[in-house]
Each structure stands twice: as structure tokens, then as C-alpha cells.
N, C-alpha and C positions, 0 to 999 in steps of 0.2 A: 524555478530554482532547482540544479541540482542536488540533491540530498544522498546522495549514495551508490553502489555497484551490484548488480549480481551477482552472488557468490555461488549458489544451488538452487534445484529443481528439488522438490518432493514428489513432483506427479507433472506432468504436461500443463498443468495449469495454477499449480501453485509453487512458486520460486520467492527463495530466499535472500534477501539483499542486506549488503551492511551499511551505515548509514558514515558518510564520513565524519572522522571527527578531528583536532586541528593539527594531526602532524600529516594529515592529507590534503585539509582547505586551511587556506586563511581565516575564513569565515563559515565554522561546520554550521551547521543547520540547525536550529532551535528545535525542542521537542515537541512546538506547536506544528511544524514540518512535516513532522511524522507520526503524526496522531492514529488515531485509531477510525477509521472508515475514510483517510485522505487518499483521494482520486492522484494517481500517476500515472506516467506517460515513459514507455521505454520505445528509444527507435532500435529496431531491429530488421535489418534487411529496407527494404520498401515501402517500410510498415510502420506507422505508428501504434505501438500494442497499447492497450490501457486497463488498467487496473485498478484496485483499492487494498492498502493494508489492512489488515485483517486478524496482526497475531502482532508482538513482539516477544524478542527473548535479551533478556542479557550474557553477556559471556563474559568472564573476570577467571583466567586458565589459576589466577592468583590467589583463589579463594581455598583456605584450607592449608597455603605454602607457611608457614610460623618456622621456619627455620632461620638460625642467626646470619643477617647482614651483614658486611665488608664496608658497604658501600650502599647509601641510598637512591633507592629508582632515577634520579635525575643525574644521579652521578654514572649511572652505567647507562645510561643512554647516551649522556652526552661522550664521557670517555671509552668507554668500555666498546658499544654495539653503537657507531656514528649511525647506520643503514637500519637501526632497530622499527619496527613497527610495533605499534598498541595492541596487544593481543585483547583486551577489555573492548568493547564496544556495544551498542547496539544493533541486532538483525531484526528487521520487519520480514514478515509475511506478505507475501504481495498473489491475490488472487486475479487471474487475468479473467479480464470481464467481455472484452472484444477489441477489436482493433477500428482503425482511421485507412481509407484508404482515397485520396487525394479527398473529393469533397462528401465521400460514402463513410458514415456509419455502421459497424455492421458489429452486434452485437449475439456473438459466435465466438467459441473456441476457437485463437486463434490456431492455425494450421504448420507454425515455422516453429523451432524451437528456440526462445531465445539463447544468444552467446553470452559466456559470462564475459564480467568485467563491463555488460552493455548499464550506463550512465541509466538513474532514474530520477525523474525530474516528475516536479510537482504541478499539476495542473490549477490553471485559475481557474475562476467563477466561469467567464464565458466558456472556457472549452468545456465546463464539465456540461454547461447548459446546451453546448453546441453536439455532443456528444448523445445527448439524452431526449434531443431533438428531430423529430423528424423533417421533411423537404416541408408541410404542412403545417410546420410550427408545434404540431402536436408529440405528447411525451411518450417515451417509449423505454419499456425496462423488459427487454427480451431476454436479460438472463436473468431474471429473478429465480426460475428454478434450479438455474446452472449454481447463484449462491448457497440455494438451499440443500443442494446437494454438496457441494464442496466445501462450503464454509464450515460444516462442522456444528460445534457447540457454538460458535461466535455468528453463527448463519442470520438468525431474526435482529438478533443487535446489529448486527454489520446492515442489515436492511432497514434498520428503524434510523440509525445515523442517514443512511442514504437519500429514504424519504426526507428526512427533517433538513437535509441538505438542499434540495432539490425545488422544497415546498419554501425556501430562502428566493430563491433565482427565475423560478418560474411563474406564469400568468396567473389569474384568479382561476380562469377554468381548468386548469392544469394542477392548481391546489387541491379544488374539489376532491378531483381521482385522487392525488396524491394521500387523503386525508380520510378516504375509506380503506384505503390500501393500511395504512396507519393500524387504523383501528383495527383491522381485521391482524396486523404482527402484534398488536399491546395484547390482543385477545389470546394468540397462539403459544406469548410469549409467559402468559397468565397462566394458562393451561399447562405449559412445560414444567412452570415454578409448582404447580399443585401435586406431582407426578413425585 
């Protein structure tokens, strides 16, 4: 499902999108869509890039305006400003995690920049397992430190979502790892909160 555009870059790897909402879709996208650690997918060039949200922000330009009305918001949309856009909406944070390249996984900074205005759509269950998988069936999280580094303060939760994501989709012996990995972020995540 599409859920929104790029609007900004903060850094080569972490880009800002806005999430449509209904005077862009028919149908905008529910905030289960845009949750917090959900896998997407931007084509960019030859590239499928993928990512995880990782932040949101609100934006209401209208917060703080208490000055007297003419004319209520619906009246000057419809009559007033026909061509008006919602200046209110939702931005995600969107941390690029790696790219798809025909049947190649490659879980690396991607290398192109994305364009704005590039469509971000939400990944199912199978591509995030097809993503996360190697030619051996076995799991692979090669940018675990690339999170750690760029994620910030939301870095071990954004990994603790992942695993528990992941530990949903994949085999028993894939849990396993998945489930000392765990333990060792609830421990890291323990130790930050004690600080």
C-alpha cells in the first residue's frame, strides 16, 4: 500500500516523508500503516531501497493562530483557496536499511540519493521475510550496527520491534538467534534506563 512521499533528507540515510492524507487519496492510510518500526519500500532509479520508520512528527502550521474568523476552514477551502493543500499532517522518519537489487539482497547504505516526491509503500510479511533472508534460507541483519548508529535514541526499540517482527515470519531455528539477539537489546535497553 502506498502511504505517502518524500519530502526531505536529514542525512544520506535518513529521509523524511509525509504520509497522504484524504485531499491526496481516496483512501489515506490508517495509522496501523505507519506505525513505528513498519518496513517500506521506495523505487528509486533501478532500485528498490527499503527501510523502517523510525520517528514521527506532527505538523498543525495552525497551532497557536487564535485570531478572529470570516469564514470557517471548510468554507475557505472550498470557496476561498479551490487548489488549497492541508498544511496539518503526518511526517515519518524513514531510516534506509538497504536496497533489492533483481533477486540480491544487499543490506548496505544505499549508494543513489533518493528523488523527492519518490511513492513509499509498505511492505508485506513475505518481502520483509524475503528481505531478511538469505539464498540458504538463513536470517540475516547486516545492518544492525548501521541502526545503532543512526537510529539515535529510538535505535534498541527500533531493533527490539524488528526482532519481534521477524521472530513472527521466520523458522524455529531462525527464532532461536533471533531470541538471544532479543535478550541481549532488553539487557542493553535495561542498562540505558539505569544511566
Amino acid at each position: 500500500m502506498i502511504i505517502g512521499k518524500i519530502v526531505k533528507s536529514n542525512s544520506h540515510v535518513d529521509y523524511a516523508g509525509r504520509i497522504y492524507d484524504r485531499l491526496e487519496t481516496p483512501a489515506p492510510p490508517k495509522p496501523a500503516d505507519y506505525c513505528f518500526g513498519q518496513f517500506v519500500k521506495i523505487k528509486a532509479y533501478d532500485q528498490e531501497v527499503v527501510g523502517a520508520i523510525y520517528n514521527s512528527q506532527l505538523i498543525n502550521p495552525e497551532y497557536g493562530n487564535f485570531g478572529p474568523r470570516l469564514s470557517t476552514p471548510p468554507e475557505l477551502n472550498a470557496v476561498f483557496s479551490p487548489d488549497y493543500m492541508n498544511e496539518q499532517g503526518v511526517l515519518i522518519g524513514i531510516l534506509l536499511l538497504g536496497w533489492k537489487e533483481g533477486d540480491q539482497n544487499i543490506h548496505r547504505i544505499p549508494r543513489y540519493v533518493l528523488p523527492v516526491d519518490a511513492e513509499i509503500e509498505t511492505m508485506t510479511d513475505d518481502e520483509v521475510l524475503d528481505f531478511h533472508t538469505d539464498s540458504n534460507g538463513k536470517l540475516q541483519l547486516h545492518y544492525f550496527s548501521h541502526v545503532m548508529t543512526h537510529a539515535g535514541q529510538f535505535a534498541t526499540q527500533l531493533l527490539l520491534v524488528i526482532v519481534e517482527q521477524l521472530g513472527r515470519l521466520t523458522s524455529p531455528e531462525n527464532r532461536a538467534t533471533l531470541g538471544v539477539l532479543q535478550n541481549a537489546l532488553v539487557w542493553q535497553n535495561t542498562m540505558e534506563q539505569m544511566r
